[in-house]
C-alpha positions in Angstrom: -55.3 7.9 70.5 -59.0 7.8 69.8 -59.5 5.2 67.5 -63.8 6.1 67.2 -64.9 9.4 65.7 -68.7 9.8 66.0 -70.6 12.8 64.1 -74.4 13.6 64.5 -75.9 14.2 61.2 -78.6 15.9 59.8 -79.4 16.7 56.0 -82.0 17.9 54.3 -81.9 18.2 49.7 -84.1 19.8 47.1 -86.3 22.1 49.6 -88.0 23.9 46.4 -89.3 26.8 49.0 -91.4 24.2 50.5 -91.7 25.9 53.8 -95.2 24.8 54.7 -95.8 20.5 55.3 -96.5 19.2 51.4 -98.7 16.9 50.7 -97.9 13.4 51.0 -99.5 9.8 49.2 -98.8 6.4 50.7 -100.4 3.1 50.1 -100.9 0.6 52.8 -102.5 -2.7 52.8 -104.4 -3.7 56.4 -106.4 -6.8 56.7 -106.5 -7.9 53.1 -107.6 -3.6 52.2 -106.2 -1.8 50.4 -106.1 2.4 51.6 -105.0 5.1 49.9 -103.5 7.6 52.6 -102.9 11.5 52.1 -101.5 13.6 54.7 -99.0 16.2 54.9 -95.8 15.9 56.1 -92.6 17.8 56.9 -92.1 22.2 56.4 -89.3 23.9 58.2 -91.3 24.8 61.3 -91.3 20.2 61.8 -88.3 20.4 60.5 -86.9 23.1 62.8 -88.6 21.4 66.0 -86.4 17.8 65.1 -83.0 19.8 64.3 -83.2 21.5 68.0 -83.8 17.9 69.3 -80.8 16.1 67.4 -78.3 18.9 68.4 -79.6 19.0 71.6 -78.6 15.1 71.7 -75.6 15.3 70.2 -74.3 17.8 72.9 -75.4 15.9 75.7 -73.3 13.5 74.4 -70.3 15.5 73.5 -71.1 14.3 69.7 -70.0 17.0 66.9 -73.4 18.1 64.8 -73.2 18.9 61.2 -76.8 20.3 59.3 -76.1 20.3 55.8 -77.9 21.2 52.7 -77.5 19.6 49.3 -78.9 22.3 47.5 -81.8 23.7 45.3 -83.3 25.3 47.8 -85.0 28.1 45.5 -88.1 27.4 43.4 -90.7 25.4 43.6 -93.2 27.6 45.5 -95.3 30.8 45.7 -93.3 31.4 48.5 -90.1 31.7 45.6 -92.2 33.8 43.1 -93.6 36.0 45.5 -90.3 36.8 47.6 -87.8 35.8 45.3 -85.7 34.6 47.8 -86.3 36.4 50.5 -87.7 34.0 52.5 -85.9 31.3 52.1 -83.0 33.1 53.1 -84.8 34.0 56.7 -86.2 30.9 57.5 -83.1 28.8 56.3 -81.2 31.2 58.9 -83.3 29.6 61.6 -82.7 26.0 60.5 -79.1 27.2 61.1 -77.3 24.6 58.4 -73.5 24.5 58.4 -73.1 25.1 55.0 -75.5 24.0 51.9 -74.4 23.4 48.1 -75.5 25.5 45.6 -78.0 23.4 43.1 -78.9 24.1 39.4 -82.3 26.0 40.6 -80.4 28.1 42.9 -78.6 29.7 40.0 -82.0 29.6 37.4 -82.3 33.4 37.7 -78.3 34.1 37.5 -75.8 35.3 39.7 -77.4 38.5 41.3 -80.3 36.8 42.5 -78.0 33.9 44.2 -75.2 37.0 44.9 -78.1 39.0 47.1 -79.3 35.7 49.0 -75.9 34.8 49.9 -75.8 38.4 51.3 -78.5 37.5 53.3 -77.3 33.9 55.4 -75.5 33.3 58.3 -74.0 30.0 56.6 -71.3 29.6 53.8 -72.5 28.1 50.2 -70.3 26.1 48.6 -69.5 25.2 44.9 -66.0 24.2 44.6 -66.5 23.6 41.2 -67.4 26.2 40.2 -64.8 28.8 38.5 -65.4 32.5 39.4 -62.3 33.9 38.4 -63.3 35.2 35.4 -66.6 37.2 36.5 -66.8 40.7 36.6 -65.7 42.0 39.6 -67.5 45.3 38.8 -70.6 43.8 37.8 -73.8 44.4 40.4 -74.7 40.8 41.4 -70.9 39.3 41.5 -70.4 36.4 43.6 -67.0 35.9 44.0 -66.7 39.3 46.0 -69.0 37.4 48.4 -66.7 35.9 51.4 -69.2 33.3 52.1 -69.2 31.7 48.5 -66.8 28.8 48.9 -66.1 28.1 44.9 -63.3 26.7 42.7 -59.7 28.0 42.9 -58.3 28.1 39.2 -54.5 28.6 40.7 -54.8 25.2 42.0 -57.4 23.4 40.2 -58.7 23.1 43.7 -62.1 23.3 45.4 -61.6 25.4 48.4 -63.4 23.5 51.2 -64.8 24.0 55.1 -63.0 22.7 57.8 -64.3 21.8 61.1 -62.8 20.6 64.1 -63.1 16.8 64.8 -62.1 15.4 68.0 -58.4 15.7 67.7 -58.5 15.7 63.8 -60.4 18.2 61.0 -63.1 17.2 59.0 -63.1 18.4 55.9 -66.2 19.3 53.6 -66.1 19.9 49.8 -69.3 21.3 48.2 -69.7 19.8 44.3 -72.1 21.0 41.8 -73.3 19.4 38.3 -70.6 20.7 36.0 -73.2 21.0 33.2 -74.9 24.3 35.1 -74.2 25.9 31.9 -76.7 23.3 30.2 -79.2 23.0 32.5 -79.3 26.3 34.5 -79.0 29.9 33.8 -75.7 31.5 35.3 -74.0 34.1 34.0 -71.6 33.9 30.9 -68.9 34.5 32.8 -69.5 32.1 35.8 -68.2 28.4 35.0 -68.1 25.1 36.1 -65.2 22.6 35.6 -65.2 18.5 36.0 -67.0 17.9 39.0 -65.0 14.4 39.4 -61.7 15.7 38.6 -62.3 18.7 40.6 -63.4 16.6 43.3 -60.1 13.7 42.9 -57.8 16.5 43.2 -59.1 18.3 46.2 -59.4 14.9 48.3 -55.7 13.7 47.4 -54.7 17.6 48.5 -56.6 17.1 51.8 -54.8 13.2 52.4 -51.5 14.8 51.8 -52.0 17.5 54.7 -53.1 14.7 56.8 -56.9 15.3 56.6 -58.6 12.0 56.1 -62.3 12.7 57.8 -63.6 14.2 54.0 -67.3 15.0 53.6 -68.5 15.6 49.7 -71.9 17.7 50.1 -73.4 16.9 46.3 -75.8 18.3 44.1 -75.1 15.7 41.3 -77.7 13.4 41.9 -77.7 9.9 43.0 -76.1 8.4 40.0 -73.7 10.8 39.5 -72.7 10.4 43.5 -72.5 6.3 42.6 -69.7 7.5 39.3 -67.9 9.8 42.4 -67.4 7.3 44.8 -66.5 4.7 42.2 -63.6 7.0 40.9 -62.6 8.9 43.5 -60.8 6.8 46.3 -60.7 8.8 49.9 -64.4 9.8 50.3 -65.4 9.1 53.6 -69.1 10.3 53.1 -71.3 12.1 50.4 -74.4 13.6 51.6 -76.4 14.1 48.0 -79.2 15.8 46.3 -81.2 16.8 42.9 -82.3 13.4 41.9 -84.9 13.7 44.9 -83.8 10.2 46.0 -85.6 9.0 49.0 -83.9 6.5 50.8 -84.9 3.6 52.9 -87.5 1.0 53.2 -90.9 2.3 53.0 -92.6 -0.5 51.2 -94.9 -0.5 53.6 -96.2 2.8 52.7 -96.1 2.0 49.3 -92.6 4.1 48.4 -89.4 3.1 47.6 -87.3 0.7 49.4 -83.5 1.9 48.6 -81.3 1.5 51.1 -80.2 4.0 53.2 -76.7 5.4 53.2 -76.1 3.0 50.2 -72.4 2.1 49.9 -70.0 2.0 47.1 -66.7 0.7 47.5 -66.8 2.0 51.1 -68.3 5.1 50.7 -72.1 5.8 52.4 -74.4 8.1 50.3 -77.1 10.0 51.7 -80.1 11.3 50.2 -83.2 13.2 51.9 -85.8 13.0 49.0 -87.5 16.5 48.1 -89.5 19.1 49.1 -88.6 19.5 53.2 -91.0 16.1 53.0 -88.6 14.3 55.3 -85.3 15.0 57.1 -82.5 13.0 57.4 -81.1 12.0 60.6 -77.9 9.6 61.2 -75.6 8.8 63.4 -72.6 8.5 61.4 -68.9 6.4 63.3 -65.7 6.6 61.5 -62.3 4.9 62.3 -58.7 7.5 62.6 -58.2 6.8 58.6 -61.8 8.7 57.5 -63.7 5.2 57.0 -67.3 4.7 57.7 -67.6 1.9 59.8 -70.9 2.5 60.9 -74.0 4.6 59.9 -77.0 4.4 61.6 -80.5 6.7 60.7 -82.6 7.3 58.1 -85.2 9.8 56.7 -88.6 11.0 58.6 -91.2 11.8 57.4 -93.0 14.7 59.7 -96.4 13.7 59.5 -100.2 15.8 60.4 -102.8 13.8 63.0 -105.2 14.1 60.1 -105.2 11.9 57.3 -107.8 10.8 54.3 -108.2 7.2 53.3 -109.9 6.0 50.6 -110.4 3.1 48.5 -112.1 0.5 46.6 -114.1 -0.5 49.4 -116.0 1.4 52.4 -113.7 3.2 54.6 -114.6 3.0 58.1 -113.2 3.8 61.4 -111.5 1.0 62.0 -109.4 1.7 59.1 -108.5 4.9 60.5 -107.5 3.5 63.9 -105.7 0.8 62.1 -103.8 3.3 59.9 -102.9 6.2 62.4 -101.3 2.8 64.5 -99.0 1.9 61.6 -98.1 5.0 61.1 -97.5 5.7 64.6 -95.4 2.2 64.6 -93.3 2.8 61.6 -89.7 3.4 62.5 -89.4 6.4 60.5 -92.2 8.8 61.0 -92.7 11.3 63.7 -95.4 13.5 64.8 -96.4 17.1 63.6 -94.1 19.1 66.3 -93.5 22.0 65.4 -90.6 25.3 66.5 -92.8 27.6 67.0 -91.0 30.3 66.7 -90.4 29.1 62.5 -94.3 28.6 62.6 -95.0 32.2 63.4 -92.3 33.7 60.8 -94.3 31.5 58.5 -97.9 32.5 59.8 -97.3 36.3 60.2 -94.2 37.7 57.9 -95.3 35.5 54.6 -98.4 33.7 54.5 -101.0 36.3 54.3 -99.7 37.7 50.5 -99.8 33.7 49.3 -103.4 33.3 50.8 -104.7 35.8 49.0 -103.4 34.0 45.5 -104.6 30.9 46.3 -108.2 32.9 46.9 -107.9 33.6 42.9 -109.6 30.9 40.6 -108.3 30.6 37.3 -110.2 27.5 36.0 -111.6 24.0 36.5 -109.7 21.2 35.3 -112.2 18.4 34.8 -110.3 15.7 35.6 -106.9 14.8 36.4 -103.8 15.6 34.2 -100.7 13.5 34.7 -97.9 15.3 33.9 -94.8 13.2 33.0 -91.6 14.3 31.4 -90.6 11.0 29.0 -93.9 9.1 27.1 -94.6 5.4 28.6 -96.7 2.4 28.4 -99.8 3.9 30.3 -99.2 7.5 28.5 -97.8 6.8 25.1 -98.0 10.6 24.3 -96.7 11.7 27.2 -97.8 14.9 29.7 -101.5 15.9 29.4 -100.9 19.2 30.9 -97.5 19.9 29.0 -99.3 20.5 25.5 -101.7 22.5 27.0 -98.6 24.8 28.6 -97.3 24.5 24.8 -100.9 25.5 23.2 -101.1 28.5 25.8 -97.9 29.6 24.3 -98.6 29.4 20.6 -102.4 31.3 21.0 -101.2 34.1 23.2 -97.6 34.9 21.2 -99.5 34.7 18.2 -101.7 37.7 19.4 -98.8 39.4 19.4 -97.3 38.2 16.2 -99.8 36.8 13.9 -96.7 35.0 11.9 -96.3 32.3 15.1 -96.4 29.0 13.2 -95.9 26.9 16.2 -94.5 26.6 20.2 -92.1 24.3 21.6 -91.3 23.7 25.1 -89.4 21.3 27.3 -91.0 18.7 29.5 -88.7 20.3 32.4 -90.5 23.7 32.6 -93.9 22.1 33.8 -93.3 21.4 37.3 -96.1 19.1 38.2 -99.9 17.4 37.6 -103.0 19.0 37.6 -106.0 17.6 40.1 -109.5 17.5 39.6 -111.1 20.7 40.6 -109.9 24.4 41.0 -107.2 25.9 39.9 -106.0 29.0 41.4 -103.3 31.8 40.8 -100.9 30.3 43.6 -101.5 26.6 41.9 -99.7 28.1 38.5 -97.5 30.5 39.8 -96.4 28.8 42.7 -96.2 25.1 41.8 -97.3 24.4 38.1 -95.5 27.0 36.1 -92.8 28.6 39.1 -90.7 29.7 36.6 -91.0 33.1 35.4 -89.2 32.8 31.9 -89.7 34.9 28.8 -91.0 34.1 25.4 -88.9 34.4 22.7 -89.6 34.2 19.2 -87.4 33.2 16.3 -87.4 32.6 13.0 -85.6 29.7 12.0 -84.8 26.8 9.1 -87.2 23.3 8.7 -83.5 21.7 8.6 -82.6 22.7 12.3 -85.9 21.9 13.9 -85.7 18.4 12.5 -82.4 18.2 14.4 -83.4 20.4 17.7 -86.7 18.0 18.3 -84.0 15.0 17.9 -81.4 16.1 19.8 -83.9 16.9 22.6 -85.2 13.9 22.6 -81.8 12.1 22.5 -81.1 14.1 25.5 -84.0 13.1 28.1 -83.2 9.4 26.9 -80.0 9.1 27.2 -80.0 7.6 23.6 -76.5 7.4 21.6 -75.6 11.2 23.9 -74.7 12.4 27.6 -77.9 13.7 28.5 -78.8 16.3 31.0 -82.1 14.7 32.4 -85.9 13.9 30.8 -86.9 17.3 31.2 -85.6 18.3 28.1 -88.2 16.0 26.0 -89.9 18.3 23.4 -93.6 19.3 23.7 -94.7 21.8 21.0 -97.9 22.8 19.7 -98.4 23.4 16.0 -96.2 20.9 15.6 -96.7 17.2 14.9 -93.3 14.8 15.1 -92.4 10.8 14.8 -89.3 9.7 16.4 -87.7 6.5 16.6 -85.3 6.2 18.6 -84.0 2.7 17.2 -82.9 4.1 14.1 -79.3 5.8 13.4 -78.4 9.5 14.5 -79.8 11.7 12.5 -82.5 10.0 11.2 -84.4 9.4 14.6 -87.1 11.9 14.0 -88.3 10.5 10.6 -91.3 13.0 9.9 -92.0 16.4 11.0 -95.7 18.0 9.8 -96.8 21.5 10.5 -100.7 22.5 11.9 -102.3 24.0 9.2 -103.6 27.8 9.7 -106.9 27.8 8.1 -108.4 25.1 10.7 -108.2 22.2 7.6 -107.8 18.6 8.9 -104.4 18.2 6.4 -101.0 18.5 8.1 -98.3 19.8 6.0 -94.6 18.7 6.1 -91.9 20.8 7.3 -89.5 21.0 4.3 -86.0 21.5 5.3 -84.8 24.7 3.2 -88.3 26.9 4.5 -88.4 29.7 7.4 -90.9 29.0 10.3 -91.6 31.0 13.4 -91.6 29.8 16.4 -92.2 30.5 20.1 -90.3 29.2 23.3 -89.0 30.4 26.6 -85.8 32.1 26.9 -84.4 29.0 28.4 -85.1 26.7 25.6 -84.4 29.6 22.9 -80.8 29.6 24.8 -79.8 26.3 23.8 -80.5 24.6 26.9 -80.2 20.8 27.1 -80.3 19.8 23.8 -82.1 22.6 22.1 -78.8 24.1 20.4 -80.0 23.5 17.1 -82.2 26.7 17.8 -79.1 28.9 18.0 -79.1 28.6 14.2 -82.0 30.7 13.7 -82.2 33.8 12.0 -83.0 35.8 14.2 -84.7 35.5 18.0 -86.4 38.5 19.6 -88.3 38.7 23.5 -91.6 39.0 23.8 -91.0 41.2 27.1 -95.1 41.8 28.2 -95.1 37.8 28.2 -93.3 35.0 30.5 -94.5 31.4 30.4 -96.8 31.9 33.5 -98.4 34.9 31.8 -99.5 33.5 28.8 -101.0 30.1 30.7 -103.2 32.5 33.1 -104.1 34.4 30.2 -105.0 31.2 28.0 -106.8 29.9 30.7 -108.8 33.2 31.0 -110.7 32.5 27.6 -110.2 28.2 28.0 -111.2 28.6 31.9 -112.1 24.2 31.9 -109.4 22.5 29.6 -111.8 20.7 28.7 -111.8 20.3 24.6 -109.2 17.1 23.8 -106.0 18.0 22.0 -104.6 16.0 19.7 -101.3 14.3 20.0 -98.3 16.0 18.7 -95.7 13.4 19.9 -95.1 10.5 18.5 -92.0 8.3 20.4 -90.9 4.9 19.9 -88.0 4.2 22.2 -84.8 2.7 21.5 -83.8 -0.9 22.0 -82.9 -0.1 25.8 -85.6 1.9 27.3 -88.7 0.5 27.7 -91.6 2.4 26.0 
């Protein structure tokens, strides 16, 4: 009996409609100089070109080939806005993965927009935790009519599961989801999603009892999350991760993280292929007849251009950028810029042309750069600089609309990224900054719960005394002024609350509990999501349907066109004992 069972494996996580190289920052120190190096690295096209070559391989050397997908691949891009989907269900085609998980982003816009992409693949997605049996059958937009939807069986209390011929056995591969979709994500009412351990436990001591040890979790938990399933779940011979956008391996010599690659946890290898179709994963993956990993070797690539820009304290020169395109061209994990061309064209012809036209379309000049970041530090005690600006858009342009707006609150997770120095175009906010296209709702609502939905928000993105969901629920507002400290006891964290004052007077008043204020957020945050419950206790909520989060930035930045006047700090945050600041 064979005793070896060798799989080539290639995985790729957190895409985001990245379907063009992104760009890319490393650090690297060469004769006692410090250069700053940007390029761009990966797309699908690179990626495309090193999938044909691994399968290739792996066939001349009778090796099974698995391509897998840990999810999110929607969002991110202009390519997303623009095509909603469209796209990345055509060019993922011609990557050809054998099956992908379905992330929180894939499910932001609901079940009919994930329903009419599934229609559109060759490849099965899989969320075996999640429980379809009660959606609407009849409803346009159902998933679990779709036969390529591989999701939760609630006779068994099973996920349903792929398998693949192995050598003389079956492999078997269970697709897992973050079973707090409901919290962070937007699916339909009916759509749920049970225990993502317990779900998981189950389904692998089903598949050891038929005799199926070779057990593959495809995860869209995150890397922590994956570290909790392989410490509880016994039988796991491999998880192949995403969401946390985890790159793996040792690039400390581009200035990146150095985490080990295929990091084990009581005998169980987890993979993770970073973000953004930056890299690709690659490995060469043994196991024994019982399912074990005995040996994994790969890592990720980066994909990256001939071009690069250095710069740095000192005079760049071009000896530096001999010496720099060497260690590049020496480091163990980074290939070249080849591309399929046959993905390059789909790119070139079928999509680009309607994006270049939107990133033809200046908005404004930002004058310098604007770090966003989700959670306040030491370096930005505030927090994001662009968030209260996203925040202040809101509150002027609903206020148009309703002259009663007293204020705008917004999460930390529904500003995408920073803002460089210089132009600012259409595709910057639609595609990248502000990708998604959410409502404004506005509500009217009690002093008393905004006190405890600023809290609980914040109590959320720290992890502090609560299960949180992630930092991108941290509160920015506009209008409003809070403290919060996060030593003190629940309840009592956010200690002082103060309201903007209409007439333009320097004097902040306080929100007293037992008052009505209006307030504007997206229909996310209005929802509930990640924290924000509190706001279900208001009076009343209504849309604001000629106006989505995008809209009212572009139009904000239409009459502020250089973001240039300072706004003052509405966030206030003193951590608790185990977070630094």
């Amino acid at each position: 009996m064979t005793q070896s069972y060798t799989l080539s494996l290639a995985h790729i996580n957190d895409t985001h409609s990245n379907f063009e190289p992104s760009r890319v920052h490393f650090s690297l120190t060469l004769a006692d100089k410090v250069l700053d190096v940007t390029c761009h690295s990966g797309g699908y096209a690179r990626i495309g070109y090193h999938l044909t070559q691994a399968r290739a391989k792996a066939n001349k050397a009778n090796i099974p080939h698995l391509c897998l997908h840990g999810g999110d691949s929607f969002q991110g891009t202009l390519y997303f806005s623009h095509f909603k989907g469209k796209a990345n269900a055509h060019l993922l085609n011609l990557l050809a993965p054998d099956a992908m998980v379905i992330g929180n982003h894939d499910i932001d816009e609901g079940n009919a927009r994930l329903a009419e992409f599934a229609k559109q693949i060759d490849f099965p997605l899989l969320a075996g935790n999640m429980d379809l049996s009660q959606e609407d059958i009849n409803k346009q937009g159902c998933l679990r009519a779709l036969p390529n939807i591989v999701a939760y069986d609630a006779n068994t209390q099973l996920a349903n599961y792929l398998l693949k011929p192995f050598y003389d056995k079956q492999l078997a591969i269970i697709g897992i989801t973050l079973d707090q979709m409901q919290d962070i994500a937007r699916p339909d009412p009916d759509t749920h999603f049970v225990d993502a351990i317990a779900t998981t436990a189950r389904t692998v001591a089903h598949l050891q009892a038929k005799g199926i040890k070779h057990i593959i979790v495809l995860s869209h938990l995150g890397l922590d999350q994956d570290r909790q399933l392989a410490e509880q779940v016994s039988g796991i011979s491999l998880i192949v991760g995403g969401h946390s956008h985890t790159l793996q391996g040792d690039f400390s010599a581009l200035g990146l993280s150095q985490l080990p690659y295929g990091e084990n946890v009581r005998g169980t290898p987890i993979v993770h292929a970073g973000k953004y179709a930056e890299t690709l994963g690659l490995a060469t993956v043994e196991f024994n007849h019982a399912g074990q990993v005995v040996r994994l070797d790969g890592g990720n690539y980066f994909m990256l251009d001939r071009h690069v820009f250095l710069s740095s304290q000192h005079s760049v020169n071009d000896a530096d950028y001999q010496a720099v395109h060497q260690a590049l061209a020496e480091h163990p994990y980074v290939y070249g810029d080849e591309a399929d061309d046959t993905i390059s064209a789909v790119i070139k012809q079928q999509y680009r042309p309607a994006i270049a036209s939107m990133e033809n379309q200046v908005l404004a000049f930002v004058p310098k750069n604007l770090v966003h970041t989700r959670l306040p530090s030491k370096a930005l005690p505030h927090g994001s600089e662009i968030a209260p600006w996203v925040s202040r858009s809101m509150y002027q342009e609903a206020k148009i609309e309703d002259p009663r707006i007293d204020f705008a609150l917004h999460n930390a997770g529904g500003v995408r990224q920073s803002l460089a120095q210089g132009r600012l175009t259409l595709a910057d906010v639609m595609g990248q900054l502000l990708p998604f296209e959410l409502p404004l709702v506005r509500y009217e609502i009690q002093g008393q719960f905004l006190y405890q939905a600023l809290e609980s928000a914040i109590n959320a993105a720290t992890n502090n005394s609560v299960q949180g969901t992630g930092a991108g629920s941290f509160p920015y507002t506009y209008g409003l002024r809070y403290y919060y400290d996060g030593r003190r006891p629940l309840g009592e964290r956010l200690f002082k609350l103060e309201l903007m004052p209409q007439d333009g007077s320097p004097l902040w008043y306080p929100i007293e509990h037992d008052a009505l204020y209006v307030g504007v957020s997206t229909s996310y945050t209005a929802a509930g999501k990640e924290g924000y419950h509190p706001l279900l206790q208001a009076r009343w909520q209504e849309s604001l349907p000629s106006l989505t989060l995008p809209q009212a930035f572009i139009r904000f930045l239409s009459k502020a066109p250089n973001l240039a006047d300072g706004l003052s700090p509405h966030v206030h945050y003193t951590s608790h004992a185990k977070r630094s600041g």
